[in-house]
C-alpha positions as CSV (number, residue, x, y, z in Angstrom):
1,X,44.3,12.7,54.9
2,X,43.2,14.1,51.5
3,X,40.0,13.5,52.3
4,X,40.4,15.6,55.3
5,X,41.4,18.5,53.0
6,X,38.0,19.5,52.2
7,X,37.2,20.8,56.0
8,X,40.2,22.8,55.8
9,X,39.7,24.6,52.7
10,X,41.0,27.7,51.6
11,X,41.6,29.1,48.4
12,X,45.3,30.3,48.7
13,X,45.9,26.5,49.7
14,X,44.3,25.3,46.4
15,X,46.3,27.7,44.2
16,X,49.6,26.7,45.9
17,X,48.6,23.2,45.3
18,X,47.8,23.5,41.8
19,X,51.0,25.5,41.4
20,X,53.1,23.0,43.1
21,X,51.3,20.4,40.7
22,X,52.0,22.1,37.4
23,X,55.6,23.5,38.4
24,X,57.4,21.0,41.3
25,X,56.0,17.9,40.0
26,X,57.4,18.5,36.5
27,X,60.7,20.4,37.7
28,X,61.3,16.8,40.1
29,X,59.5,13.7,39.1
30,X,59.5,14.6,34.8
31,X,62.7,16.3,34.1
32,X,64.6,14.7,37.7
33,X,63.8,11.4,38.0
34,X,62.3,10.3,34.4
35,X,64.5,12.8,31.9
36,X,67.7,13.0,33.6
37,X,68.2,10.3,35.7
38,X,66.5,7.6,33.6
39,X,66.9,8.4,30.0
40,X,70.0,10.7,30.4
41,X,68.4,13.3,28.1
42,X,70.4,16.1,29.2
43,X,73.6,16.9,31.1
44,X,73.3,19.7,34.2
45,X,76.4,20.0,36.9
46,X,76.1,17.5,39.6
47,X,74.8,19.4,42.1
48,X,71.6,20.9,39.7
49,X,70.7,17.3,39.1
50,X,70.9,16.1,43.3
51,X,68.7,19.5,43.6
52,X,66.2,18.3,41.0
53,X,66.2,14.5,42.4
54,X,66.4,15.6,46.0
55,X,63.6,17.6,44.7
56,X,61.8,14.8,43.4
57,X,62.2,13.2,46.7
58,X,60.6,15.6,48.8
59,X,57.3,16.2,46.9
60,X,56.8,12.4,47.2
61,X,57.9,11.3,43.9
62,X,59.6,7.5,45.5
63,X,62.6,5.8,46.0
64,X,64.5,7.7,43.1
65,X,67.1,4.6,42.5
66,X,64.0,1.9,42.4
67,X,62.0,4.5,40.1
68,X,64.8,4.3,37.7
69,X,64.9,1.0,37.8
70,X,61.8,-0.2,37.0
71,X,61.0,2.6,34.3
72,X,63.8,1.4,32.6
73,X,61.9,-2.5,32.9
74,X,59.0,-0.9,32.1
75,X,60.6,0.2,28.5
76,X,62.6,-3.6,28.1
77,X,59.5,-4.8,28.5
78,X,56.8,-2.6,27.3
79,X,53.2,-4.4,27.5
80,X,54.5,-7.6,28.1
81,X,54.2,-9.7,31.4
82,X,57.6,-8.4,32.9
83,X,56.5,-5.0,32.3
84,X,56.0,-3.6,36.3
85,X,52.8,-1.9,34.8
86,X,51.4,-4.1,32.2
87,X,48.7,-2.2,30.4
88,X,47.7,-5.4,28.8
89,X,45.9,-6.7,31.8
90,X,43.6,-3.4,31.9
91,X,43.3,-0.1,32.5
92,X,42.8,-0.7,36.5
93,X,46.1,-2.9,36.7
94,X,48.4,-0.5,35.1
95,X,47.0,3.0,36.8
96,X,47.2,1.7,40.4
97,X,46.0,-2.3,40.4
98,X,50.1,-3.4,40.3
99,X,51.0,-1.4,43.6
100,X,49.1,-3.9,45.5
101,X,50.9,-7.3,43.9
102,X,54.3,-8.4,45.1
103,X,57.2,-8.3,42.6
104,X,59.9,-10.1,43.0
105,X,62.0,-7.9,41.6
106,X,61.6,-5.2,43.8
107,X,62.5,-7.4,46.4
108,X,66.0,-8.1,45.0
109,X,68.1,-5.8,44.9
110,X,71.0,-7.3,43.1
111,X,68.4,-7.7,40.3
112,X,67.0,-3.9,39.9
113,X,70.4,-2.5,40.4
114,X,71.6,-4.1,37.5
115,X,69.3,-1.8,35.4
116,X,70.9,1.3,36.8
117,X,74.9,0.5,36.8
118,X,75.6,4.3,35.7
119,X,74.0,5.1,39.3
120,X,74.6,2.6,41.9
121,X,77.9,3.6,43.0
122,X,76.5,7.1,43.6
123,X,76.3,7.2,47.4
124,X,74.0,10.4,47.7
125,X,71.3,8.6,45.8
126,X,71.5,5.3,47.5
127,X,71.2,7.4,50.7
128,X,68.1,9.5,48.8
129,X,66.7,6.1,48.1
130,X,66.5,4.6,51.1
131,X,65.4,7.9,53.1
132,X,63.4,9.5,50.3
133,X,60.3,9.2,52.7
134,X,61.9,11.7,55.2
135,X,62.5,14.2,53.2
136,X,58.8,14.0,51.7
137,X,57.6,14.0,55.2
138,X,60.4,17.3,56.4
139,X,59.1,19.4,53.4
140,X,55.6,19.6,55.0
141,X,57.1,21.0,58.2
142,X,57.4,25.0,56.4
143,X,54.3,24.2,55.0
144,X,52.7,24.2,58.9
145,X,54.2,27.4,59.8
146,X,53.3,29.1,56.3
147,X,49.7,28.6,56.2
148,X,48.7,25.5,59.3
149,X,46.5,22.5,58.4
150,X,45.2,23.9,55.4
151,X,48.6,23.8,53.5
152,X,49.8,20.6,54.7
153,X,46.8,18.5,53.8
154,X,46.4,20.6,50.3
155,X,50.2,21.2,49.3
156,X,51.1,18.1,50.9
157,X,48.6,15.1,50.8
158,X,46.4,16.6,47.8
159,X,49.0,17.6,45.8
160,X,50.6,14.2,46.1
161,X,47.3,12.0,45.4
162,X,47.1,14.5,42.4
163,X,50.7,13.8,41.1
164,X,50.7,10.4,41.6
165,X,47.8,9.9,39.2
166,X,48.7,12.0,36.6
167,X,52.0,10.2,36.7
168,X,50.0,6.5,36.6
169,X,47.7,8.0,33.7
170,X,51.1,8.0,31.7
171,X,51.0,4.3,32.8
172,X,47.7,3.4,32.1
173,X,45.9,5.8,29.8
174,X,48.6,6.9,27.8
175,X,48.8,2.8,26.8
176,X,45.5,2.3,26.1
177,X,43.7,5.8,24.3
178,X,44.9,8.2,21.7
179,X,47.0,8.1,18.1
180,X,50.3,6.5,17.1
181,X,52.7,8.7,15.3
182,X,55.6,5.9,14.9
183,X,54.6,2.0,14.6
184,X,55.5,0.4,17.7
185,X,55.2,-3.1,18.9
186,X,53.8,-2.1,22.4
187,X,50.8,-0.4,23.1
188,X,52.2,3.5,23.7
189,X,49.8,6.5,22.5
190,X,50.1,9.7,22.5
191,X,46.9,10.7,24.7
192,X,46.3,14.6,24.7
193,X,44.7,15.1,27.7
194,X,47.5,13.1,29.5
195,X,50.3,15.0,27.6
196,X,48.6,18.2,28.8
197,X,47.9,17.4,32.8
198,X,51.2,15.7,33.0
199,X,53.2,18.4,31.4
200,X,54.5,16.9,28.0
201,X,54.7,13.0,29.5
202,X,51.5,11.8,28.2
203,X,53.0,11.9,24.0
204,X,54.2,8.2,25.2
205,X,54.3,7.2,21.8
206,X,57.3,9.7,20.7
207,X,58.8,8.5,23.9
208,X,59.0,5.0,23.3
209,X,60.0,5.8,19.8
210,X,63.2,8.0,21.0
211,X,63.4,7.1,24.5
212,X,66.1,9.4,25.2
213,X,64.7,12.7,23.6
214,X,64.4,14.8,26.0
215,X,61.3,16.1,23.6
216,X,58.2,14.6,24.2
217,X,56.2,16.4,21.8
218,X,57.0,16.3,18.2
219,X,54.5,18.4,16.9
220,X,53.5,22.0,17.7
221,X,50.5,21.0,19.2
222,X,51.7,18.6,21.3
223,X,52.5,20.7,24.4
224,X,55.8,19.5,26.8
225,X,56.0,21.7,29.6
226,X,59.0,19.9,31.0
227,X,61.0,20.6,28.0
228,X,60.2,24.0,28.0
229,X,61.8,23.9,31.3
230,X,64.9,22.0,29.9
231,X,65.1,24.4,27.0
232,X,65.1,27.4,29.7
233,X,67.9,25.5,31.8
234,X,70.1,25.0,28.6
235,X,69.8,28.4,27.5
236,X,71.1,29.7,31.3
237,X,74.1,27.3,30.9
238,X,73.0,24.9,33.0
239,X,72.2,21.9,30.8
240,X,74.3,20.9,28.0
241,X,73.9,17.4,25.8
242,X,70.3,17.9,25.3
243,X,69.3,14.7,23.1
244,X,66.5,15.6,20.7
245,X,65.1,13.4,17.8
246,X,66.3,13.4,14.5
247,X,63.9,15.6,12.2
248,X,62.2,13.1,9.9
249,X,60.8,13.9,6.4
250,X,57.1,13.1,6.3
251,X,55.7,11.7,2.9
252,X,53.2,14.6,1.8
253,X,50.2,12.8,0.6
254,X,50.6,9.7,3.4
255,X,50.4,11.9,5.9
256,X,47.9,9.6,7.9
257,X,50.1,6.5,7.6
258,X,52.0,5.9,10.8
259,X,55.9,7.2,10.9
260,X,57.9,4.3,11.0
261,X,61.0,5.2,13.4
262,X,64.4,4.3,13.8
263,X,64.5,0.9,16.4
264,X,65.0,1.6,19.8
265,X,68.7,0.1,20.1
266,X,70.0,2.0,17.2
267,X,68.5,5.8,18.6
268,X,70.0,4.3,22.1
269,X,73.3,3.9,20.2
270,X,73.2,6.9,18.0
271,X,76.2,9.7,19.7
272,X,75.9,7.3,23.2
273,X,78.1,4.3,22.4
274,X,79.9,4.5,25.2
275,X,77.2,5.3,27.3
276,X,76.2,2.9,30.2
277,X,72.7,3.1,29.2
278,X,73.3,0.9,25.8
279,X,74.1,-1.9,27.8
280,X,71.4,-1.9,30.2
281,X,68.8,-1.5,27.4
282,X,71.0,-4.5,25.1
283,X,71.3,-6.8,27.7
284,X,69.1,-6.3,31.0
285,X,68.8,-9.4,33.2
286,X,64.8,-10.4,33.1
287,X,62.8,-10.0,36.2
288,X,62.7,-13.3,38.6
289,X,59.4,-13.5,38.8
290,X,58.7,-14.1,34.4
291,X,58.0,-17.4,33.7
292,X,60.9,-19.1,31.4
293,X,58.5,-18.9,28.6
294,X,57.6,-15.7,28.5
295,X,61.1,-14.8,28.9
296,X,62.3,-16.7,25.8
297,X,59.2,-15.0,23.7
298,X,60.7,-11.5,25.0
299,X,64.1,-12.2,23.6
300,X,62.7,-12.9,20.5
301,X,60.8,-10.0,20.1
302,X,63.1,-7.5,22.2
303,X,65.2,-5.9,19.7
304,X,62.2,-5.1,17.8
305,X,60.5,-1.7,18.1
């Protein structure tokens, strides 16, 4: 259907798709899905953060629940063989290659839900999760009476093959290419042209560093649009609890040497001891499908940043 597009070209449809790209995509999938629901990087009332996941929903961002669930394997297991998108095997596998291999663990839902106890219960969201795909297909019904074909194939099917692989570059690219601020066991990098595109996501090397910073970029040129958007949010009222990073002191004449940060489990524990997310990220249940081996070498090497 994207392909399709072309013949129905028009420029206001372009615009509004780039718009949509730039704005929606960051507003739902970055700062509703990933920031808040994942990494609990900021507190809005409850019905701010159903708008923002609903929104998430409807511009084809997934099952939000299952999202969650893996991204939060994904940083358990980062580069390893349980990781959902394991950059390790190439650049192909972790942009788009693992959406066409069976996981187990998706299969299971006893298994994923584990890594999301803070959001099971919540019956709008199991709901959202198992009828995400109507509301993605419902939001293209304005769309038709706005501006016909030509916005439903370019808002709607453009703007969602364009989403989806800026969100997989963060997967793939942004594992593989650019510079390392902190020392990190897995392969995260801060890739520039990702950050940019994907609206702050692509500094993945601060994020695994301080997972749940709701600041992506640490430095000033490291552009994060969607915490631009959190910063405008928390200054109308309507976020509160914004986690940032602790401000580290830089050696002045190592400047090149890579910052060594705090490890994962103690910035998860830092002011969110009580939170559920300490728990899931101490103890998480490993995916069915990991060979016993490979489990026993992450166990080892899990608490290690």
């Amino acid at each position: 259907m994207a392909l399709v597009a072309v013949f129905h070209f028009s420029s206001s449809a372009l615009w509004l798709c780039l718009g949509a790209v730039f704005v929606l995509s960051p507003l739902g999938v970055n700062l509703g899905y990933h920031r808040l629901l994942t990494h609990r990087s900021l507190k809005t009332p409850k019905w701010l953060e159903y708008t923002l996941v609903t929104l998430g929903a409807a511009i084809g961002g997934g099952p939000p629940l299952l999202w969650v669930a893996e991204h939060r394997l994904h940083h358990r297991y980062s580069d390893t063989v349980s990781d959902p998108h394991d950059a390790g095997r190439g650049f192909w596998y972790a942009h788009v290659g693992h959406l066409f291999y069976h996981k187990d663990f998706e299969d299971q839902q006893e298994q994923w839900m584990s890594y999301i106890p803070d959001l099971s219960g919540d019956a709008y969201y199991r709901f959202l999760n198992r009828y995400w795909i109507g509301f993605a297909v419902l939001a293209t019904v304005p769309l038709y009476f706005w501006g016909g074909w030509s916005y439903v194939l370019w808002v709607g099917f453009v703007r969602v093959v364009l989403m989806l692989h800026l969100t997989w570059f963060v997967n793939s690219a942004s594992h593989l290419w650019g510079y390392e601020s902190y020392e990190r066991k897995d392969g995260s990098k801060n890739c520039w042209w990702v950050g940019l595109l994907a609206a702050g996501e692509g500094w993945h090397n601060n994020h695994h560093a301080y997972p749940t910073s709701a600041a992506h970029g640490r430095r000033w040129w490291e552009v994060d649009t969607t915490y631009y958007m959190i910063c405008v949010l928390e200054r109308l009222g309507l976020a509160k609890n914004v986690q940032r990073p602790m401000k580290i002191k830089r050696a002045p004449a190592k400047a090149e040497a890579p910052l060594k940060s705090l490890t994962e489990v103690a910035y998860l524990q830092r002011g969110t001891e009580n939170s559920p997310l300490t728990s899931v990220f101490m103890n998480p249940k490993p995916p069915l499908s990991v060979p016993v081996k490979a489990v026993s070498l992450i166990a080892v090497t899990s608490n290690v940043p």
